[in-house]
BATI-447623 format. One record per residue: residue in one letter; x, y, z of N, C-alpha, C in turn; residue number from 1. Coordinates in nm, 3 decimals. Example, Ala and Ser with C-alpha at 12.3 -4.5 7.8 and 13.67 -1.06 7.14 Angstrom:
residues 2
{residu=a, nx=1.319, ny=-0.569, nz=0.780, cax=1.230, cay=-0.450, caz=0.780, cx=1.320, cy=-0.330, cz=0.780, num=1} .
{residu=s, nx=1.285, ny=-0.225, nz=0.708, cax=1.367, cay=-0.106, caz=0.714, cx=1.290, cy=0.003, cz=0.787, num=2} .
//
This chain:
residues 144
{residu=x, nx=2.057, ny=-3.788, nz=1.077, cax=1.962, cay=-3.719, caz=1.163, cx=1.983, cy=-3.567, cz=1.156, num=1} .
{residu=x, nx=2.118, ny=-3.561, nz=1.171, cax=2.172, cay=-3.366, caz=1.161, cx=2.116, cy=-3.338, cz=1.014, num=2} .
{residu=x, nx=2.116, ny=-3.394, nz=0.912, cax=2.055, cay=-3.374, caz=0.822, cx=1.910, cy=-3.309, cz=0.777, num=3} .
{residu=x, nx=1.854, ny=-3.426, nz=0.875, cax=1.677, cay=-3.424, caz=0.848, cx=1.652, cy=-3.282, cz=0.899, num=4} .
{residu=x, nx=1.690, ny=-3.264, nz=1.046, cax=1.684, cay=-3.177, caz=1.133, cx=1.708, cy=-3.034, cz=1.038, num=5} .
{residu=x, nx=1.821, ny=-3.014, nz=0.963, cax=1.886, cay=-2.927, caz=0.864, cx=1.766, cy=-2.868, cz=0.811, num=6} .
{residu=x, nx=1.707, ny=-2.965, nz=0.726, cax=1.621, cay=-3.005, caz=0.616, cx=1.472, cy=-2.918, cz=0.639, num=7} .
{residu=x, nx=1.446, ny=-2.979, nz=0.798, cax=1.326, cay=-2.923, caz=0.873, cx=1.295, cy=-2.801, cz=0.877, num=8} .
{residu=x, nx=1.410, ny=-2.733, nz=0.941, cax=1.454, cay=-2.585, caz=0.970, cx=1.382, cy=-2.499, cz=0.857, num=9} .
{residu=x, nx=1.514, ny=-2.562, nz=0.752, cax=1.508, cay=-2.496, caz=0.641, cx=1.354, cy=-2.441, cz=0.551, num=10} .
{residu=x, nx=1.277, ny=-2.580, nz=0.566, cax=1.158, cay=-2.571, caz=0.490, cx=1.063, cy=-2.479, cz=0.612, num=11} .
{residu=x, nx=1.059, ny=-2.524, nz=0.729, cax=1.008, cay=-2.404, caz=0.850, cx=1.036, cy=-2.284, cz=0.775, num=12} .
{residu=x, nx=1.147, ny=-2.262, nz=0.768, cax=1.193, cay=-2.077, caz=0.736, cx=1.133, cy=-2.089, cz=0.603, num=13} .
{residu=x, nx=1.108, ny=-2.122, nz=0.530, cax=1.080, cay=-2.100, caz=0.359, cx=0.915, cy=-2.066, cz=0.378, num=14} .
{residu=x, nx=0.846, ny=-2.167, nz=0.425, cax=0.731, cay=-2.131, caz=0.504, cx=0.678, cy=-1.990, cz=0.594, num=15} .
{residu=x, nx=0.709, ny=-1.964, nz=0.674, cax=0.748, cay=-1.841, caz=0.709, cx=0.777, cy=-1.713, cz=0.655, num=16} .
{residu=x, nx=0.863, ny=-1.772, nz=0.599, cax=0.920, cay=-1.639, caz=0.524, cx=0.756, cy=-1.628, cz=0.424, num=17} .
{residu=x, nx=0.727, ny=-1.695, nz=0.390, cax=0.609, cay=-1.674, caz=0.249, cx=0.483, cy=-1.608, cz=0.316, num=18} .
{residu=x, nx=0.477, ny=-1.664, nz=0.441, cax=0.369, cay=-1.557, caz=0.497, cx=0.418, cy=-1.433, cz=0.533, num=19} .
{residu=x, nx=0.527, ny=-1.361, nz=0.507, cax=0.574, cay=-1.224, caz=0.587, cx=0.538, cy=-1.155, cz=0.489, num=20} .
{residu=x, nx=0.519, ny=-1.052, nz=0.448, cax=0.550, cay=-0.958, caz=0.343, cx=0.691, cy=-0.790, cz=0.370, num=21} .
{residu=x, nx=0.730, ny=-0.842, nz=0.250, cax=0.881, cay=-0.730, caz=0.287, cx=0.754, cy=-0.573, cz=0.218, num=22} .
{residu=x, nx=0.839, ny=-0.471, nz=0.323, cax=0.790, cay=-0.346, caz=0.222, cx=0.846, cy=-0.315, cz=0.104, num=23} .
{residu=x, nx=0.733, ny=-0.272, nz=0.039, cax=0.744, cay=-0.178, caz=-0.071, cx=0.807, cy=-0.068, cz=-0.044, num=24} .
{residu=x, nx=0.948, ny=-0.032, nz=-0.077, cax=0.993, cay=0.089, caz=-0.040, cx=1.011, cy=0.169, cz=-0.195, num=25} .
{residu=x, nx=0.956, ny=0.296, nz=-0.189, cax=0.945, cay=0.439, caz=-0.263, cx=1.090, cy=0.498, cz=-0.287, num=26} .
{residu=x, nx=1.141, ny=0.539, nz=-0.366, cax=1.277, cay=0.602, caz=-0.372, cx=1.225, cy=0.810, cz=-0.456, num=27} .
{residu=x, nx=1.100, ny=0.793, nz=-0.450, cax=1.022, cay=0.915, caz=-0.485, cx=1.112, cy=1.033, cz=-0.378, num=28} .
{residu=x, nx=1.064, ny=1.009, nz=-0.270, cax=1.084, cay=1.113, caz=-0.178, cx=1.155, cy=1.152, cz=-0.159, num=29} .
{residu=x, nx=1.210, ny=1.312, nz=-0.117, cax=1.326, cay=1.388, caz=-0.146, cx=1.352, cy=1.397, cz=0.004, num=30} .
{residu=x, nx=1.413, ny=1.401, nz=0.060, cax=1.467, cay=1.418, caz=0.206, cx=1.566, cy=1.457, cz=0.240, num=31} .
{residu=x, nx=1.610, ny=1.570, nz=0.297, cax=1.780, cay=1.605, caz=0.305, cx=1.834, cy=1.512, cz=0.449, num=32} .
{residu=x, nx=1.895, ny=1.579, nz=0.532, cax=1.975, cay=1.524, caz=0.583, cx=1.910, cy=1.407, cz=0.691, num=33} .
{residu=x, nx=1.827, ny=1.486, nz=0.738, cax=1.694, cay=1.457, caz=0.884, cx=1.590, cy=1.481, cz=0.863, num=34} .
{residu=x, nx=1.499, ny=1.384, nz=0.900, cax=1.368, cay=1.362, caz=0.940, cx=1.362, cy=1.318, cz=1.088, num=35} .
{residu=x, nx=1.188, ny=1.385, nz=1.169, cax=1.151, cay=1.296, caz=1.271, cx=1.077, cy=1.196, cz=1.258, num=36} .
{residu=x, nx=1.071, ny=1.144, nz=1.390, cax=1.039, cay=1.036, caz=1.399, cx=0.926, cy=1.059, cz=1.518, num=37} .
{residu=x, nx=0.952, ny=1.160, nz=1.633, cax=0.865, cay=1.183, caz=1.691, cx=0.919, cy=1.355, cz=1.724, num=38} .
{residu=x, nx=0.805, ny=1.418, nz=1.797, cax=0.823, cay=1.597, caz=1.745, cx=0.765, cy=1.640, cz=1.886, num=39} .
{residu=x, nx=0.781, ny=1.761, nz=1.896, cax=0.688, cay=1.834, caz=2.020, cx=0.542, cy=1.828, cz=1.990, num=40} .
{residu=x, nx=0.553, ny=1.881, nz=1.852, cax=0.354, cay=1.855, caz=1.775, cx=0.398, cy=1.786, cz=1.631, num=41} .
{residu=x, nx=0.288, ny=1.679, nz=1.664, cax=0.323, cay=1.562, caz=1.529, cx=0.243, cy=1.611, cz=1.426, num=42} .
{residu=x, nx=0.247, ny=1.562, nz=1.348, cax=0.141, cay=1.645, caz=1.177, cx=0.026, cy=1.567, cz=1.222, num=43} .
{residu=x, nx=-0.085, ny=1.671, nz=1.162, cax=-0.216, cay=1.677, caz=1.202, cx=-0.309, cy=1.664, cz=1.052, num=44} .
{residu=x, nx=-0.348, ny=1.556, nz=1.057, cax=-0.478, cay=1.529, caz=0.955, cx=-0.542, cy=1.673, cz=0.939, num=45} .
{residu=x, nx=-0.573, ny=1.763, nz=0.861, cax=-0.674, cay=1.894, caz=0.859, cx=-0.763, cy=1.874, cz=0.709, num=46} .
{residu=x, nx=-0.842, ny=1.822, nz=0.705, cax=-0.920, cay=1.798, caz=0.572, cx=-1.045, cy=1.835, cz=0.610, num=47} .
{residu=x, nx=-1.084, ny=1.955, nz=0.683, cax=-1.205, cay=1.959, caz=0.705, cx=-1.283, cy=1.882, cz=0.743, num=48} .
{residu=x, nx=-1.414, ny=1.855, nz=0.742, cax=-1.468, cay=1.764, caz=0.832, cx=-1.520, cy=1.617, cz=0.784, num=49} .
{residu=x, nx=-1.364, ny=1.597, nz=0.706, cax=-1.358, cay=1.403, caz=0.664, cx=-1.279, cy=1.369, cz=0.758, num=50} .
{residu=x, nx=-1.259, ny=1.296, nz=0.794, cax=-1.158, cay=1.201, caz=0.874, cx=-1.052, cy=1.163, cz=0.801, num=51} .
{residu=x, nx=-0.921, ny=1.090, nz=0.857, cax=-0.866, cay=1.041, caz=0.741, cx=-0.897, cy=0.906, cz=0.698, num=52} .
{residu=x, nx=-0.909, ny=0.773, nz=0.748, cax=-1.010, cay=0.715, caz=0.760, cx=-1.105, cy=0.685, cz=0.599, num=53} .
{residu=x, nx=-1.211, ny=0.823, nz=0.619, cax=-1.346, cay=0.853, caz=0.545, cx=-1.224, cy=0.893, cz=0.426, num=54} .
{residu=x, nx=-1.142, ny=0.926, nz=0.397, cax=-1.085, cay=1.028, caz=0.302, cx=-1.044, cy=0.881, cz=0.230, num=55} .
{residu=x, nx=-0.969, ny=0.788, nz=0.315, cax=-0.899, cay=0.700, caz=0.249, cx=-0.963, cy=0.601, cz=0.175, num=56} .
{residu=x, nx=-1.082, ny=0.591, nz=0.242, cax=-1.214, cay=0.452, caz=0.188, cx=-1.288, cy=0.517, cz=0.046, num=57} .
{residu=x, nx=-1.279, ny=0.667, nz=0.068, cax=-1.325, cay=0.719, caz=-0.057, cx=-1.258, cy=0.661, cz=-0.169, num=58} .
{residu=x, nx=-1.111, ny=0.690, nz=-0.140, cax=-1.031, cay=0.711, caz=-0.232, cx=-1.030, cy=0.591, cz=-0.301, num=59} .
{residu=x, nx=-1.048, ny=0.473, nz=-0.246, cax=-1.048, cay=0.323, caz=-0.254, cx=-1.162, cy=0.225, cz=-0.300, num=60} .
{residu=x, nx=-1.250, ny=0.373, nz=-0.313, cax=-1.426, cay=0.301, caz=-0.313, cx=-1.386, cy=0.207, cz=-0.435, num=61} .
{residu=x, nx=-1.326, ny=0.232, nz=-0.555, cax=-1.339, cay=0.168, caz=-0.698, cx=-1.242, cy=0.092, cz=-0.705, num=62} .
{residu=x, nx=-1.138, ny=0.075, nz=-0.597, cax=-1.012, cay=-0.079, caz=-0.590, cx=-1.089, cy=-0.182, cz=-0.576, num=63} .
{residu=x, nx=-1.083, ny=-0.244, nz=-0.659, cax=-1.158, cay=-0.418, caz=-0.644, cx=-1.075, cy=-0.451, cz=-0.594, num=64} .
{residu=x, nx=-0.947, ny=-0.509, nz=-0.594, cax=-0.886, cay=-0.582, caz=-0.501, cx=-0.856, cy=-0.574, cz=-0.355, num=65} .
{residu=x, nx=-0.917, ny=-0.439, nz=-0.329, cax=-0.863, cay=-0.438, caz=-0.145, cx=-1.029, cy=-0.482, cz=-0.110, num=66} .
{residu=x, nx=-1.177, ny=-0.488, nz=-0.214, cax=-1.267, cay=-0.536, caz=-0.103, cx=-1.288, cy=-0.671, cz=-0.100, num=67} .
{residu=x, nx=-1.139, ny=-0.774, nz=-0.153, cax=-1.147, cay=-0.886, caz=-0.097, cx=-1.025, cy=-0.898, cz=0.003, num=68} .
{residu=x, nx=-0.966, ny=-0.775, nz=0.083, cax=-0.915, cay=-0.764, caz=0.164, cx=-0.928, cy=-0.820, cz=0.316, num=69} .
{residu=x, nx=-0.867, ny=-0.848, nz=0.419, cax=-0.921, cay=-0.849, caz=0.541, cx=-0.760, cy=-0.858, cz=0.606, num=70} .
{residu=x, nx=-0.708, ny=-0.801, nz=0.723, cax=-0.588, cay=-0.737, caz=0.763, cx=-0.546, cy=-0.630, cz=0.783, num=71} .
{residu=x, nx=-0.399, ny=-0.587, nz=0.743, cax=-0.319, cay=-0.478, caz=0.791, cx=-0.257, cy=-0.397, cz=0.696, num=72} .
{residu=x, nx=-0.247, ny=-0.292, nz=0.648, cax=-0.110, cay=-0.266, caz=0.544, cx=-0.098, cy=-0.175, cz=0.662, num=73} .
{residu=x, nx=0.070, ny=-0.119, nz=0.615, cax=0.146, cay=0.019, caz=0.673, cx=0.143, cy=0.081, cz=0.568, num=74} .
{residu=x, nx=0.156, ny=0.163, nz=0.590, cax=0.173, cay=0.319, caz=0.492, cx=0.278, cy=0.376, cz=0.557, num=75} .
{residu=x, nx=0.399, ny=0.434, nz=0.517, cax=0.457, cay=0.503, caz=0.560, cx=0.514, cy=0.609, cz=0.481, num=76} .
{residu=x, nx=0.476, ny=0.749, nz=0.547, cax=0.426, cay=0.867, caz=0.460, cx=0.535, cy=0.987, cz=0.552, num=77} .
{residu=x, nx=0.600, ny=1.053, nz=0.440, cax=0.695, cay=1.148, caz=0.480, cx=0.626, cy=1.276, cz=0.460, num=78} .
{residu=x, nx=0.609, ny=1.385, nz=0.549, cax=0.527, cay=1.453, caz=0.557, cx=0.610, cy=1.608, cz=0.541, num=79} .
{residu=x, nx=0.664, ny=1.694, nz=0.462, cax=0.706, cay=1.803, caz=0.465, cx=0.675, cy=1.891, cz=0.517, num=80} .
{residu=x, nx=0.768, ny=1.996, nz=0.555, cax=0.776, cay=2.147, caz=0.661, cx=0.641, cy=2.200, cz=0.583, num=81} .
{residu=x, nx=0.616, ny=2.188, nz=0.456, cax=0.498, cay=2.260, caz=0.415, cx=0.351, cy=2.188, cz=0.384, num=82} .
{residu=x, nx=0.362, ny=2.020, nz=0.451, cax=0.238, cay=1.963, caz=0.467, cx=0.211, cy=1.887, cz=0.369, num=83} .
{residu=x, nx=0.273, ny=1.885, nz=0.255, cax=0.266, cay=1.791, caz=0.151, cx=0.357, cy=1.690, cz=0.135, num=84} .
{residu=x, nx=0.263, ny=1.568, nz=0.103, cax=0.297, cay=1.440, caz=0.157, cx=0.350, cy=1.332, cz=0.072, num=85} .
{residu=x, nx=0.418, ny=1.250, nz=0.069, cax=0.515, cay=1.181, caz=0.005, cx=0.529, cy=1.028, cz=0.048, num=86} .
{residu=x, nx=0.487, ny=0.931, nz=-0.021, cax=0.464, cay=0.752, caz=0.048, cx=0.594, cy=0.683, cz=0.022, num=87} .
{residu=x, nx=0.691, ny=0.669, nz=0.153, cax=0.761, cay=0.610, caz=0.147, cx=0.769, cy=0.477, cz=0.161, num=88} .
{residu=x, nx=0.696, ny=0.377, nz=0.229, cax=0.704, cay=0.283, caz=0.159, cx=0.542, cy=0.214, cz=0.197, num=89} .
{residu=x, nx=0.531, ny=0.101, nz=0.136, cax=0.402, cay=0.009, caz=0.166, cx=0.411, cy=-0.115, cz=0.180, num=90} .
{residu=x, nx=0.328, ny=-0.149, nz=0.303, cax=0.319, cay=-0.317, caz=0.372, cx=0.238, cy=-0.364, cz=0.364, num=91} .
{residu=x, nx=0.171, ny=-0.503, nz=0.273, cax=0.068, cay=-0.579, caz=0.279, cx=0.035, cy=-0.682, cz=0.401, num=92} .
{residu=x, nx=-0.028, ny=-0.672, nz=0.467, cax=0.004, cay=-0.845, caz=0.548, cx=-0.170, cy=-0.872, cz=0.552, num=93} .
{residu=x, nx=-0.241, ny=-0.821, nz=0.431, cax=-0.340, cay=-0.884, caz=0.413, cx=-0.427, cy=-1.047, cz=0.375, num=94} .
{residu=x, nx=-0.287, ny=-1.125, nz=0.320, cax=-0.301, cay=-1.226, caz=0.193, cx=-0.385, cy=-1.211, cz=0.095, num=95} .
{residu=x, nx=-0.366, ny=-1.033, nz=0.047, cax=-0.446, cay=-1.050, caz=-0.074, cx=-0.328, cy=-0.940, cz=-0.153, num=96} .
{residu=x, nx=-0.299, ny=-0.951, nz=-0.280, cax=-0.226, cay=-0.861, caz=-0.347, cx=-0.303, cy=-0.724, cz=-0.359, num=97} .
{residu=x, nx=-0.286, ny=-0.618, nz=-0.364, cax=-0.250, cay=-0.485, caz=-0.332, cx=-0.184, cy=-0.404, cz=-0.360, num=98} .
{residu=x, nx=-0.181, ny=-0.332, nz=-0.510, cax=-0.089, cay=-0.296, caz=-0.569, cx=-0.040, cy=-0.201, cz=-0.513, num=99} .
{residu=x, nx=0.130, ny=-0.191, nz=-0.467, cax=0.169, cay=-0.062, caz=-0.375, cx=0.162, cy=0.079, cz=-0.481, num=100} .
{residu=x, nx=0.146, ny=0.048, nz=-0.575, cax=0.159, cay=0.194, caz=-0.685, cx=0.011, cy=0.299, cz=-0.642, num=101} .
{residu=x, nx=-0.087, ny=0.201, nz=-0.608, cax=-0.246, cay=0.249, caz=-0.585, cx=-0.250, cy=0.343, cz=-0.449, num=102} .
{residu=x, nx=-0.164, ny=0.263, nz=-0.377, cax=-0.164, cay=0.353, caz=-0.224, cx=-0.029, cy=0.446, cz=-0.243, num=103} .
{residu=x, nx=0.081, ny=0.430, nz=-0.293, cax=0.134, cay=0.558, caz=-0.323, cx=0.102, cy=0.669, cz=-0.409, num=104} .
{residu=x, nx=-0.007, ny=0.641, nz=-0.521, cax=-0.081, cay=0.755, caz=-0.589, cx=-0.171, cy=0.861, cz=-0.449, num=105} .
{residu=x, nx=-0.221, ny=0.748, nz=-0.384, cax=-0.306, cay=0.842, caz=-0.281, cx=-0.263, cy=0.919, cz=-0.195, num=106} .
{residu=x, nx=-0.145, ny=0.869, nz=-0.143, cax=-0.036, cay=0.938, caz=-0.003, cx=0.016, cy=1.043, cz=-0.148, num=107} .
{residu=x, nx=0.074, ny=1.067, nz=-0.223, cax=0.153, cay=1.136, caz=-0.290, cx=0.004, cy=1.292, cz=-0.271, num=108} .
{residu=x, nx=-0.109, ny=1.248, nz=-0.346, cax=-0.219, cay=1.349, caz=-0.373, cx=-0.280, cy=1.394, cz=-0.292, num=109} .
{residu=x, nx=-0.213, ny=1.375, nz=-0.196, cax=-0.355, cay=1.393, caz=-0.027, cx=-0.327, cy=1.537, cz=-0.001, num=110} .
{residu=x, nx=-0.422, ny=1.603, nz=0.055, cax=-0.441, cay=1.731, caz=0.105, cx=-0.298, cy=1.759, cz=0.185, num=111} .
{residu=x, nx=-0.295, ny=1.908, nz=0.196, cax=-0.171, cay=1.919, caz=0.270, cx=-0.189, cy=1.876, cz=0.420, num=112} .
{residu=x, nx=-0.123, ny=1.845, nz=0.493, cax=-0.111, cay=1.806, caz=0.656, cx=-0.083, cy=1.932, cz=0.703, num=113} .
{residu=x, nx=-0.129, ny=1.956, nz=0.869, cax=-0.051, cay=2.053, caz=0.921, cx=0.091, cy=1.993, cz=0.979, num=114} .
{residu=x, nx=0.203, ny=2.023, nz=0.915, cax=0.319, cay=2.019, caz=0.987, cx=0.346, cy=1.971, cz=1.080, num=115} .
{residu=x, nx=0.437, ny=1.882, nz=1.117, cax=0.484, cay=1.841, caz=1.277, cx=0.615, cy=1.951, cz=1.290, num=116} .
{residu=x, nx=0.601, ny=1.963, nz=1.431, cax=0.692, cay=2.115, caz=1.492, cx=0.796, cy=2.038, cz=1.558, num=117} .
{residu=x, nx=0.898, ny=2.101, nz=1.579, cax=1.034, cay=2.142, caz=1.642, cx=1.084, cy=2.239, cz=1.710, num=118} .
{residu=x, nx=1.066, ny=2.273, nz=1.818, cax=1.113, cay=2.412, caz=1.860, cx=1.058, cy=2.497, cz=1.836, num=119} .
{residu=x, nx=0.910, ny=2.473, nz=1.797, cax=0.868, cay=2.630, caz=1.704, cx=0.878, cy=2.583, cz=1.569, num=120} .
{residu=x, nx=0.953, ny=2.515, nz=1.478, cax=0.985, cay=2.567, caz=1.350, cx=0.945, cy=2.419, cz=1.318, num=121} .
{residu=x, nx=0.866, ny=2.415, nz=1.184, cax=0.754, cay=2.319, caz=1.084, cx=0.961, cy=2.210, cz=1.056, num=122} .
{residu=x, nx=0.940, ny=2.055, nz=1.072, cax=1.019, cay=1.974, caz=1.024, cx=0.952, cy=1.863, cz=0.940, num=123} .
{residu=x, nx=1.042, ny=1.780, nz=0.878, cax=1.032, cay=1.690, caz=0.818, cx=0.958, cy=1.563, cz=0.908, num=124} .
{residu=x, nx=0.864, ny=1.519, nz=0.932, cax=0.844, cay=1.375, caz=0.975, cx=0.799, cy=1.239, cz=0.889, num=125} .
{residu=x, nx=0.849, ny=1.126, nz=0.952, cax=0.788, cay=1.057, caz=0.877, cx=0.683, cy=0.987, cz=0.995, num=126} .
{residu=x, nx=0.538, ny=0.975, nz=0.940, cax=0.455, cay=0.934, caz=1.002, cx=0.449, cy=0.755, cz=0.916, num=127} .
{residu=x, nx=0.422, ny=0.695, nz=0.989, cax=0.377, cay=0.517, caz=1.001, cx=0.240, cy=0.513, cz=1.021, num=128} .
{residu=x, nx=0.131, ny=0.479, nz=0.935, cax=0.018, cay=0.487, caz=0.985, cx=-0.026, cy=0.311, cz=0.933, num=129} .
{residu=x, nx=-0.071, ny=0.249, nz=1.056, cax=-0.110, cay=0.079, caz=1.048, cx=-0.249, cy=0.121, cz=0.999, num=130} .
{residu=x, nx=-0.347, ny=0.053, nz=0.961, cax=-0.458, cay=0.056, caz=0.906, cx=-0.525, cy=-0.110, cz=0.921, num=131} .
{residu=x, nx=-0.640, ny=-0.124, nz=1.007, cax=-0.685, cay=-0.253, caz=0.985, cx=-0.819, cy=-0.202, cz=0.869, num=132} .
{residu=x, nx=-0.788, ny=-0.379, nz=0.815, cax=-0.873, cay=-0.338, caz=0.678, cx=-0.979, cy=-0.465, cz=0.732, num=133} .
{residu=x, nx=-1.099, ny=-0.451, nz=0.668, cax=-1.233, cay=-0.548, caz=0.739, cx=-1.304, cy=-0.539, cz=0.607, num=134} .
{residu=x, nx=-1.313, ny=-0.685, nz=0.548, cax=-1.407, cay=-0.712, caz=0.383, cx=-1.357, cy=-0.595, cz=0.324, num=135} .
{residu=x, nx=-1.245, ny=-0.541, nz=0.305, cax=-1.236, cay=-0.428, caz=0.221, cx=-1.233, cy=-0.304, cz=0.232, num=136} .
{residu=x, nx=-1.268, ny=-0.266, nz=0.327, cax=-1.281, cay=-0.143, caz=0.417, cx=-1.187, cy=-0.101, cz=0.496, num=137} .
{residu=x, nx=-1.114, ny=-0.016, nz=0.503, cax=-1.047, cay=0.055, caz=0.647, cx=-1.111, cy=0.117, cz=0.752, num=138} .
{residu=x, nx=-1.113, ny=0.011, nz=0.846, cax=-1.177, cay=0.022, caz=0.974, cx=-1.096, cy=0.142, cz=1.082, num=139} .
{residu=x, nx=-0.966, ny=0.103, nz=1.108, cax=-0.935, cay=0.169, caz=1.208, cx=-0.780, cy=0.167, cz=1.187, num=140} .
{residu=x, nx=-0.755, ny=0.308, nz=1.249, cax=-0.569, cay=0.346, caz=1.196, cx=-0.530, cy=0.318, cz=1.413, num=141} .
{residu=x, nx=-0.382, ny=0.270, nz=1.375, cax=-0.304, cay=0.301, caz=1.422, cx=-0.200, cy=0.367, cz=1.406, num=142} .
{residu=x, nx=-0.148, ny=0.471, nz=1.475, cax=-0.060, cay=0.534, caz=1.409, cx=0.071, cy=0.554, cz=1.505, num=143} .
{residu=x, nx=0.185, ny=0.544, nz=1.401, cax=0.306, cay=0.560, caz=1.523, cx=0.391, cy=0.684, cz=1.466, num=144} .
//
């Protein structure tokens, strides 16, 4: 019986585990000692009058594989004292493959950010931005 029970578990977790997706983590990004995590003023989207959003669906118009998308990825994007941006890692939990190389080409090329502050003085952050995706589309960011 301790057996079966064993047995059960086991195939539960194997299961499980196959629906999770681990991130894609980037070893690109240069970072010295510290980064934030949260700031007095966090970095600010400034792309003129696209959204980021509109900027990102552009960028994506010609990925065939995200418009049989429907779900979540993370992006998580290290943002430098001088606004240029760096994809540290990427999360699918769409059930559709998603090549992480496609969304780190885009976080790497994106317009500069305005800076997240410290005391006055421009720091390192890393921003987490959730993204629900709908038939292919990025509908709506959460961001932490």
């Amino acid at each position: 019986m301790k057996l079966f029970l064993l047995n059960a578990i086991l195939i539960g977790m194997i299961f499980t585990a196959s629906t999770q997706t681990l991130p894609t983590r980037f070893k690109n990004c240069i970072v010295g000692e510290m980064y934030f995590l949260t700031a007095e003023v966090t970095p600010e989207w400034q792309e003129g009058n696209k959204d980021l959003i509109t900027y990102l669906n552009e960028k994506l118009e010609e990925y065939q594989d995200l418009k049989k998308a429907n779900g979540k990825i993370i992006i998580e994007i290290i943002i430098y004292e001088n606004g240029k941006t760096c994809c540290a890692s990427f999360s699918n939990m769409t059930n559709t493959f998603l090549n992480p190389e496609v969304f780190k080409e885009i976080v790497n090329d994106m317009p500069h950010w305005k800076a997240a502050r410290q005391r006055g003085k421009p720091v390192v952050f890393l921003k987490q931005l959730v993204l629900n995706i709908n038939k292919g589309e990025i509908t709506t960011e959460q961001s932490g």
